[in-house]
LUMLUM-756034 format. One record per residue: x, y, z of N, C-alpha, C, O, CB in turn. Coordinates in steps of 0.1 Angstrom, whole numbers, plus 5000, padded with zeros to 4 digits. Last residue first. Glycine has a CB too. Layout:
// residues N
XYZXYZXYZXYZXYZ ...
***
This chain:
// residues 147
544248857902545148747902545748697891546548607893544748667906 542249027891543549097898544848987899545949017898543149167915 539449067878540648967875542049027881542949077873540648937857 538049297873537949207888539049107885539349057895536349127893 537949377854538849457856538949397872539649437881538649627852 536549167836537849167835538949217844540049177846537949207825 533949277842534549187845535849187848536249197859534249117839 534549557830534049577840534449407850535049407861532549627836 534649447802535149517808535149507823535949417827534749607803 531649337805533449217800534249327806534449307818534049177776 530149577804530249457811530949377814531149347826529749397809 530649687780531249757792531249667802532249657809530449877797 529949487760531349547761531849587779532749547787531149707749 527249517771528149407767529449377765529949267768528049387758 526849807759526349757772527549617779528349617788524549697767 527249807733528049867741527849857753528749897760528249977739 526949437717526549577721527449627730528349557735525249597727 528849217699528149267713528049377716529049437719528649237724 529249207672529149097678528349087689527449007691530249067682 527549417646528849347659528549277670527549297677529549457667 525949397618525949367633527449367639528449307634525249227636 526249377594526349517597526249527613526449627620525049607589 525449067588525949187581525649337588524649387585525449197567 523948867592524648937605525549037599526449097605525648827615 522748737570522048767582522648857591521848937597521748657590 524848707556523748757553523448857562523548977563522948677551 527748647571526548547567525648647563525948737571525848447581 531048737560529748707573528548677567528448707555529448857584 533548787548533148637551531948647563532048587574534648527556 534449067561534348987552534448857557535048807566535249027543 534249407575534149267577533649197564532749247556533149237590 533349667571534449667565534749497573535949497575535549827569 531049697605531449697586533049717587533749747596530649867573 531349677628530349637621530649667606529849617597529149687626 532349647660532749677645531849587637531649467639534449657641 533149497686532449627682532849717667533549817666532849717695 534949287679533249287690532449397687531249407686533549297709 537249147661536449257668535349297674534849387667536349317663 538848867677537848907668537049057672536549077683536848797668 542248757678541248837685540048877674540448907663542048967692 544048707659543248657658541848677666540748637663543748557659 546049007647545548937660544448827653544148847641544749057672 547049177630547648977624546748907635546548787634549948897629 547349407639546649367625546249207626545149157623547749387611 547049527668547949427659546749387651545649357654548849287668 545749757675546749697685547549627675548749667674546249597696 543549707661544049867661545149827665546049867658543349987670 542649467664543549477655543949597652544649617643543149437644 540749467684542649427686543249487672544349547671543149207687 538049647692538949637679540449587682541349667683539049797672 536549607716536049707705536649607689536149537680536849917707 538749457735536949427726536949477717537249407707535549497731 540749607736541449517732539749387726539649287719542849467747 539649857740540349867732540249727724539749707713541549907737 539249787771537749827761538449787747537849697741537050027761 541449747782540949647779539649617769539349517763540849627790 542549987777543149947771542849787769543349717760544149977776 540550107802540850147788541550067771541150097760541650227791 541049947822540049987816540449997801540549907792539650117821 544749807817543849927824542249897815542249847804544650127820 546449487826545949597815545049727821544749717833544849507803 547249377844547949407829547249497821547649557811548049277821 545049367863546649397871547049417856547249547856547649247882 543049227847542749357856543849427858543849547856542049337870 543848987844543649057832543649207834544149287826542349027826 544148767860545248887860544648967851545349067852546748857855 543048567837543548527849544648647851545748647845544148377849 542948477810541948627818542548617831542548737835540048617821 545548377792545048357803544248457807544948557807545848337811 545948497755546248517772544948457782543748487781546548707776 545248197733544848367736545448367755545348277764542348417732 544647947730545648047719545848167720546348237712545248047707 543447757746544847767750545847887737547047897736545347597750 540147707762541247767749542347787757542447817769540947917739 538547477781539047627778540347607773541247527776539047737791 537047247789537647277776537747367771537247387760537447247769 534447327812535747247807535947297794535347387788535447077807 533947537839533247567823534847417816536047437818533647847814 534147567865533147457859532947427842532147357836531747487865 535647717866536547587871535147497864535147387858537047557892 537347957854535847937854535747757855535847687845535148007838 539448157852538948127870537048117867536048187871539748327887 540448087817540448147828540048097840540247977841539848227826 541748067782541148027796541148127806541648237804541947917803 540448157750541148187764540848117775539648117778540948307769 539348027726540848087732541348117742542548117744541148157730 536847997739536947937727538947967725539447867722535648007715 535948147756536648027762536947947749537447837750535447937773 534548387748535848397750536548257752537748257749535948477761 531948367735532948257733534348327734535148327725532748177718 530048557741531348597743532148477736533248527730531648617759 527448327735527648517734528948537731529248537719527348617750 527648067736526648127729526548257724525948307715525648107736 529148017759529847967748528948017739529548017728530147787747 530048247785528848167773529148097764529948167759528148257764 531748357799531848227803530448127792530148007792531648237823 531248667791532748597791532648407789533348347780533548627809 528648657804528748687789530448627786530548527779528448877785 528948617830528448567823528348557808528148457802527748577827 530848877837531448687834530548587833530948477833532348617846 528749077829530649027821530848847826530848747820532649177833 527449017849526949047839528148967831528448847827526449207837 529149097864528448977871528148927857528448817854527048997884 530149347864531049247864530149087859530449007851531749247881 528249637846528249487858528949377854528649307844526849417861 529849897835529449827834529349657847530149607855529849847822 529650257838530050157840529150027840527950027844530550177850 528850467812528350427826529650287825530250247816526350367827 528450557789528850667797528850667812528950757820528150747794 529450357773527650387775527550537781526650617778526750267787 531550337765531150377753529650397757528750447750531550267741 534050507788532850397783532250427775532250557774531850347791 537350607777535750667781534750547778534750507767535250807772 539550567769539650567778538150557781537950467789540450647782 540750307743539550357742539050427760538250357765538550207736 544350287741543050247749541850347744542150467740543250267767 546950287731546350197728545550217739546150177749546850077725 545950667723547050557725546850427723546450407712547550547738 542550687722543750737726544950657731544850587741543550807735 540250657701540850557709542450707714543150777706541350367696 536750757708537650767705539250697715539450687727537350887703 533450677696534550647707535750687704535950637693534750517710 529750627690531150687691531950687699531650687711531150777691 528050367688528450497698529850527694530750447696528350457715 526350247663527250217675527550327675527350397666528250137675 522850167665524050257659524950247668524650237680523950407657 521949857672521649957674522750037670523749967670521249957686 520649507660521749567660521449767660520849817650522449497648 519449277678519249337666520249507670520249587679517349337662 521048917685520749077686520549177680521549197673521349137690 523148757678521248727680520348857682519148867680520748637697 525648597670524948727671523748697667523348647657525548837665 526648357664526148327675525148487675524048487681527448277689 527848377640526548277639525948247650525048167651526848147634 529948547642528948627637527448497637526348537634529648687621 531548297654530748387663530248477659529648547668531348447670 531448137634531348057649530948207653529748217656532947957659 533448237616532048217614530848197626529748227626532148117607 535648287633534948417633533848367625532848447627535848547626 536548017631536448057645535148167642534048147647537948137652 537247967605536047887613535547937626534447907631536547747615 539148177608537848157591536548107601535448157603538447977574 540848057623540748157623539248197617538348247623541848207618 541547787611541047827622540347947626539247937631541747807629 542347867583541047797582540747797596539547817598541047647576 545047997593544048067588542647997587541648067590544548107577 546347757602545947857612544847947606543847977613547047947616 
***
């Protein structure tokens, strides 16, 4: 599990293409990050393109979901399917930014965290995965997942 894990999070500091802007302050209350980190809401449309990328989000790399054309979606992470009805905003920003505030052991990868990461390529040192734009977006997706 761990060499999956190793191979997985290389797979996606090797997909970050983006040059990397100060990240925005945030504070987590309880388990949720309540306040967007842009100060805006973000576009669904946007989110389940970035969700459904195998190039950006590689959410499908663990999770399946209501993406009938995307084949060979993950089976190690919750279904997105419902994501909106289980979880709040907040608690969904959370579960981007950082899972492992939630659970240490997650295999979830942090999206918004840029240091204190080990085993990352040169190149992508000090980057996170997806901007706060990016974030709010998936968010914003996710929170259309009511089924």
């Amino acid at each position: 599990m761990t060499r999956l894990v190793v191979s997985f999070l290389a797979l996606l500091w090797s997909a970050v293409a983006h040059a990397q802007e100060p990240l925005r302050p945030y504070q987590i209350v309880g388990d949720a990050i309540p306040a967007s980190l842009t100060g805006s809401k973000g576009d669904p449309v946007r989110g389940r393109s970035i969700v459904a990328n195998r190039q950006v989000g590689l959410c499908l790399l663990c999770h399946t979901g209501p993406f009938p054309e995307e084949r060979f979606q993950g089976d190690l992470a919750p279904d997105l399917r419902g994501a909106g009805a289980r979880w709040t905003e907040g608690q969904l920003r959370l579960r981007l930014v950082d899972a492992r505030k939630l659970n240490p052991d997650t295999i979830m990868p942090p999206y918004y965290v840029a240091d204190g990461l080990t085993r990352v390529a040169a190149p992508f040192r000090g980057k996170t995965l997806l901007t706060a734009e990016q974030i709010e977006d998936v968010v914003a997706y996710l929170l259309t997942l009511r089924d």
